[in-house]
C-alpha positions in Angstrom: -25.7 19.6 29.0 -23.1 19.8 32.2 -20.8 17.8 29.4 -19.9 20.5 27.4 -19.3 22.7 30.1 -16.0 20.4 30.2 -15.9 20.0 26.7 -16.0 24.1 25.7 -12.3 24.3 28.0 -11.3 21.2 26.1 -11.6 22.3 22.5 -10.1 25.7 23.9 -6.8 23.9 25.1 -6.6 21.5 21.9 -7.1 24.4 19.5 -4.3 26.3 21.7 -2.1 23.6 21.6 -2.6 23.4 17.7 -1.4 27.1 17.3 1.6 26.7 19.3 2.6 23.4 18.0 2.4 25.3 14.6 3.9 28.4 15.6 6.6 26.3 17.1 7.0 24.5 13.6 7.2 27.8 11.5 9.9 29.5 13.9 11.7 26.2 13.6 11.9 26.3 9.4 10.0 23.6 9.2 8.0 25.2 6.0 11.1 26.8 4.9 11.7 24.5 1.8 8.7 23.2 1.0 9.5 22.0 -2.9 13.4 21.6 -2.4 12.6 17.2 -0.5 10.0 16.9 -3.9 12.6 17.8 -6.7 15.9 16.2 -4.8 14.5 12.6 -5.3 13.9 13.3 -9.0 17.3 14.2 -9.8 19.8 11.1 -10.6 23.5 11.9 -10.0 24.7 8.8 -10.2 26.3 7.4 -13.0 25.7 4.3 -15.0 27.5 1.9 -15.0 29.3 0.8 -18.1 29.5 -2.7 -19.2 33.1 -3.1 -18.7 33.3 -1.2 -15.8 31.4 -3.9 -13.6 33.2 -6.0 -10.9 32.9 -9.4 -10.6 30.4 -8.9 -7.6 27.9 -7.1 -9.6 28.0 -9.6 -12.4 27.7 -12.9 -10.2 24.6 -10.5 -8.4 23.1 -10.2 -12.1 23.7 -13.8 -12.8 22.0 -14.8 -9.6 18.6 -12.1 -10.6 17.9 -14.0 -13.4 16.6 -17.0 -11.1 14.3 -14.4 -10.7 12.5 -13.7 -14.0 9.4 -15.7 -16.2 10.6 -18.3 -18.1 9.0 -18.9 -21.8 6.0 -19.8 -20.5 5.4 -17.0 -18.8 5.3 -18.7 -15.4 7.7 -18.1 -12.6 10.3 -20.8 -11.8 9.5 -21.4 -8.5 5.4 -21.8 -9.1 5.4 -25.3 -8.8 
């Protein structure tokens, strides 16, 4: 019983520490924009690339992915 006599004063700071922390947070605009993070990583800007547009860089890189891929048997190379 003499533990919640500490513990009453305990949850009372926490709980006041929550409400600041959020008022803090909502004076701060962190709620401002709530949808505007979600919708930005669904829309592509960048463009393709076309197939003659490609330096020699990107198509040694491709070259070198298709080390990468199942062969006919449906096995990876490198599962020996």
């Amino acid at each position: 019983m003499d533990v919640i006599y500490g513990l009453i004063p305990l949850m009372l700071l926490l709980g006041l520490v929550g409400v600041v922390v959020f008022i803090w947070s909502v004076r701060s605009g962190q709620y401002d924009d709530l949808e505007g993070d979600a919708s930005r990583i669904l829309m592509d800007e960048d463009d393709p690339l076309l197939p003659g547009n490609q330096s020699e860089n990107q198509q040694d890189n491709a070259h070198d992915s298709d080390h990468n891929t199942r062969n006919d048997k449906g096995v990876w190379p490198d599962a020996d």
